[in-house]
N, C-alpha and C positions, 0 to 999 in steps of 0.2 A: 504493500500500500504506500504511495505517495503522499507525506505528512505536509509537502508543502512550509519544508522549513528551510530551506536552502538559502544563504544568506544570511537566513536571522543571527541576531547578535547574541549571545547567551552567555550568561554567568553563573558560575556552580561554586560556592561556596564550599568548605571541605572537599574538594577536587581532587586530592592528588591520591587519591586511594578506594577500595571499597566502592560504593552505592555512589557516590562523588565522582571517582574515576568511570564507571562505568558509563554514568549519566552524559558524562563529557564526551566519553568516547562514543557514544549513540547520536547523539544530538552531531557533532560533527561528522559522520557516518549517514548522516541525513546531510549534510552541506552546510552544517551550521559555521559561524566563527564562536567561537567557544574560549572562556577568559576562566580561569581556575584559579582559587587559591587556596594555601595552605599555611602553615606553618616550618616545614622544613622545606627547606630549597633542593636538599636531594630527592626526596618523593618528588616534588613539582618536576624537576628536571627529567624524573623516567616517565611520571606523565605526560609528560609533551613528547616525548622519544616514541612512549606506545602506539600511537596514533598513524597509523600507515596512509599515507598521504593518496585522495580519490573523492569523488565526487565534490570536488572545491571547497571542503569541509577542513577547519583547522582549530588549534587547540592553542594556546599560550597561557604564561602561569605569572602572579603575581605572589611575591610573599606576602600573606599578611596573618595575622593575627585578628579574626573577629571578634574576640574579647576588647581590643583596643582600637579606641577613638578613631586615633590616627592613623592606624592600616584599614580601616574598614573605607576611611577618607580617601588613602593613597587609593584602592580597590576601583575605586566609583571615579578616581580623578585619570585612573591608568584607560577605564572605557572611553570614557569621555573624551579623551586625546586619541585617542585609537579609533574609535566607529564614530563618536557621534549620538551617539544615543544607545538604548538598551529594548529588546525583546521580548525578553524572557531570564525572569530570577529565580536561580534556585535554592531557594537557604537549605542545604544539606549541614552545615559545620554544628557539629552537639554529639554528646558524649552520654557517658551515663557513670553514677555513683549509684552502688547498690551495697546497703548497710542497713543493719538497725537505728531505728530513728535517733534512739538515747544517743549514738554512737555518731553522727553528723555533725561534725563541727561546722563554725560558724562561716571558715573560709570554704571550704566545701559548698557550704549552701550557696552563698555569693557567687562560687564559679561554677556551679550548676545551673542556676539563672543567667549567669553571663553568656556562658557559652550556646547556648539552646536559647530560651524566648528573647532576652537582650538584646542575642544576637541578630536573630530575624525581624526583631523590631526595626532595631536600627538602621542595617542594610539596605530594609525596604524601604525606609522613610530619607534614607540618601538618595537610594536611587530612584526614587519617582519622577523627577525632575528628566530622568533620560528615558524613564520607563512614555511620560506622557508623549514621548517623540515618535512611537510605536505605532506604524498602524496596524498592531496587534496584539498588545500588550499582555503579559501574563505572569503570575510569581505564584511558585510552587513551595510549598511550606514542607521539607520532612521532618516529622514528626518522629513515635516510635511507641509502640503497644503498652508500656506503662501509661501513657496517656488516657487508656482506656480497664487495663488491669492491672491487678497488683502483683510485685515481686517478691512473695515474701514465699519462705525465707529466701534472703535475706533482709530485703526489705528495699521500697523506693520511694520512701517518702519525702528522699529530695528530687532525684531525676521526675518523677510521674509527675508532679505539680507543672513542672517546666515544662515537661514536654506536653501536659492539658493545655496549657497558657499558650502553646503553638497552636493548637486546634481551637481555639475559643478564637485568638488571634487573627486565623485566618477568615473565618465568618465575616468578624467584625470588619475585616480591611475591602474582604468581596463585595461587602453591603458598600462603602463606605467609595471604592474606589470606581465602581459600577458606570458612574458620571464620566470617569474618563474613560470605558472602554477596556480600564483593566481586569481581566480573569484572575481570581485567588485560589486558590486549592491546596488543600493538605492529603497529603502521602502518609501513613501512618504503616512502613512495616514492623512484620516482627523476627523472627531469629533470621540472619541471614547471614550466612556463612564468607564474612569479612574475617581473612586473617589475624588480622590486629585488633579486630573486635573481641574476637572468639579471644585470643591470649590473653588482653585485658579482663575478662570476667576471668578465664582462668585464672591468672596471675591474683586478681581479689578473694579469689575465694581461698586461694591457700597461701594469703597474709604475704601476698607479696613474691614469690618464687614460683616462676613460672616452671614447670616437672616435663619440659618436653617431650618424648614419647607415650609418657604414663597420661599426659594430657591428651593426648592427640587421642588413644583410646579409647580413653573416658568419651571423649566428644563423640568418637564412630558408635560408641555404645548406646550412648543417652539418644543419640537420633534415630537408632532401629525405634524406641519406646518411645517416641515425644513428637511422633506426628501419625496422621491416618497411612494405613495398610495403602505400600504401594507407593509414597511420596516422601520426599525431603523436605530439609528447610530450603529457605530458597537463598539466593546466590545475588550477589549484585545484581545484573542484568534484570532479573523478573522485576525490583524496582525500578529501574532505568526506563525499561519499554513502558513501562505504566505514566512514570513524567514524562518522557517524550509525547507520550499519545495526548495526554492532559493539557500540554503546551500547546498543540499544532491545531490549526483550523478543523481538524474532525471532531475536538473537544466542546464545539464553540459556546455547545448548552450546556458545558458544566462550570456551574459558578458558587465558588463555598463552600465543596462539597470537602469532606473528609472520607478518604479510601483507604479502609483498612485491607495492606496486601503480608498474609502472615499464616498461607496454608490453609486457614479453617478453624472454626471456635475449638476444636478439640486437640487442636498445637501447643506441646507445652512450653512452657519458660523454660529455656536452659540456662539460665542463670540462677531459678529456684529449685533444678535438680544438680545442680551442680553441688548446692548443698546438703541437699537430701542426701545425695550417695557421699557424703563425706563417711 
C-alpha cells in the first residue's frame, strides 16, 4: 500500500534504537526525510548507517537530551534550518522505573515525568510552530501499557502515572489542535522485545547485574507462558507499521484515538514475572 508519505519531514524522538529506530527506518523506507534523536552519538551514528539508501527516503540524527531545555530547543532549531517546517512528530523518548512505591525516590519520580509526559509536552509545544507549516500535520504520542495496567510486583506507580499523562495528553492536544489540521494519537504498546529494554528490566530486577545467559533464558522461558498459544511478544517493527499507518493520509479519520498494540488482554507483564520467578 502506498502511505503517500514520500517527502514528508518527520521527527522520532528516542531514535537511535528499538521502537524509535525502527519507526525511523519505516517512515524513511516510505521516502520520508527523517531527523532522530538521542542521547548517545554512537547509537545515532549506526542509526543513520542502518538505513540502506532507496526510495528518496533518509535519516539524520541530532544529539539531544529530551529531559533538557536546550537540546529539545537545538532538536526543533536543527529542523527548522534543515526543511523548513515539520510533518509528523513522534514522541517515542521514555523509559520506565518499576519498584515499590515506598521505595521511589524523589529524583526518580522527577525523571520519570521528565523523561515521558514533560517530554512530549514540550517537544510538541516547540514544535507546533513548524508542525502549523504542514499541509498534513500529525504527532504520534508512545505511550506504554502501565498507562492502562498495573506492574506489580514490582510495582509502577511512578512510570504508569507518566505514561497515563501521555494518553490523557494526547486527547486533550487532538481536541485542542483540530483548528489547525493537526492529527494527535497515542500508540500504547506493550512487551516488545527491544534489547536494551528487555536488559534494563533485567538488570532491575536483580539489583543491578545484568546475568547474561541465565537472563537471556529466563526471557525465552517467561515468553512460551506470557502470551496466547501460537504468538510472541512483539518486536519493534509491529509498532513502527502501526505509527507509520497512523501518520499517513489513510489514517485521516483517526483523531485522539489511543491504540493499545501488546498481543491481546491475556499478554502478560514480563516485568511482573520476572519477579514472580525470582
Amino acid at each position: 500500500m502506498n502511505l503517500d508519505l514520500a517527502g514528508q519531514v518527520v521527527c522520532v524522538t528516542g531514535g537511535s534504537e528499538g521502537i524509535g529506530l525502527a519507526t525511523a527506518q519505516a517512515f524513511a523506507q516510505e521516502g520520508a526525510h527523517v531527523v532522530i534523536c538521542g542521547r548517545r552519538q554512537n547509537k545515532l551514528d549506526e542509526a543513520v548507517a542502518s538505513h540502506a539508501a532507496g526510495n528518496g527516503g533518509s535519516i539524520e540524527a541530532v544529539q539531544a537530551d529530551m529531559t533538557k531545555l536546550a537540546d529539545i530547543d537545538k532538536l526543533i532549531a536543527y529542523v527548522q534550518t534543515r526543511f523548513g517546517r515539520l510533518d509528523i512528530l513522534v514522541n517515542n523518548a521514555g523509559t520506565g522505573i518499576y519498584k515499590p512505591f515506598a521505595s521511589v525516590t524523589d529524583d526518580e519520580l522527577q525523571d520519570g515525568m521528565a523523561i515521558n509526559f514533560f517530554a512530549q509536552f514540550r517537544v510538541s509545544q516547540r514544535a507546533l510552530p513548524l508542525l502549523k507549516k504542514s499541509s498534513f500535520p500529525s504527532i504520534i504520542n508512545i505511550s506504554g501499557r502501565t498507562a492502562v495496567r498495573g506492574n506489580f510486583p514490582p510495582g509502577s506507580s511512578c512510570t504508569g502515572p507518566a505514561k497515563a499523562a501521555e494518553v490523557r495528553f494526547s486527547v486533550d492536544l487532538a481536541t485542542e489542535l483540530a483548528e489547525f489540521g493537526i492529527r494527535v494519537n497515542c500508540v500504547i504498546p506493550g512487551v516488545v522485545k527491544s534489547e536494551e529494554r528487555l536488559r534494563l528490566w533485567e538488570s532491575q530486577a536483580s539489583g543491578g547485574q545484568w546475568q547474561g545467559d541465565t537472563a537471556i533464558a529466563k526471557r525465552d522461558k517467561l515468553e512460551t507462558v506470557s502470551v496466547p498459544k501460537g504468538q510472541t511478544w512483539g518486536v519493534p517493527i509491529d509498532i513502527a507499521n502501526i505509527v507509520v499507518f497512523l501518520a499517513s493520509p489513510r489514517a485521516s479519520y483517526v483523531n485522539g484515538a489511543a491504540l493499545t498494540v501488546d498481543g491481546g488482554p491475556h499478554t502478560k507483564s514480563y516485568v511482573s514475572q520476572l519477579y514472580v520467578e525470582k
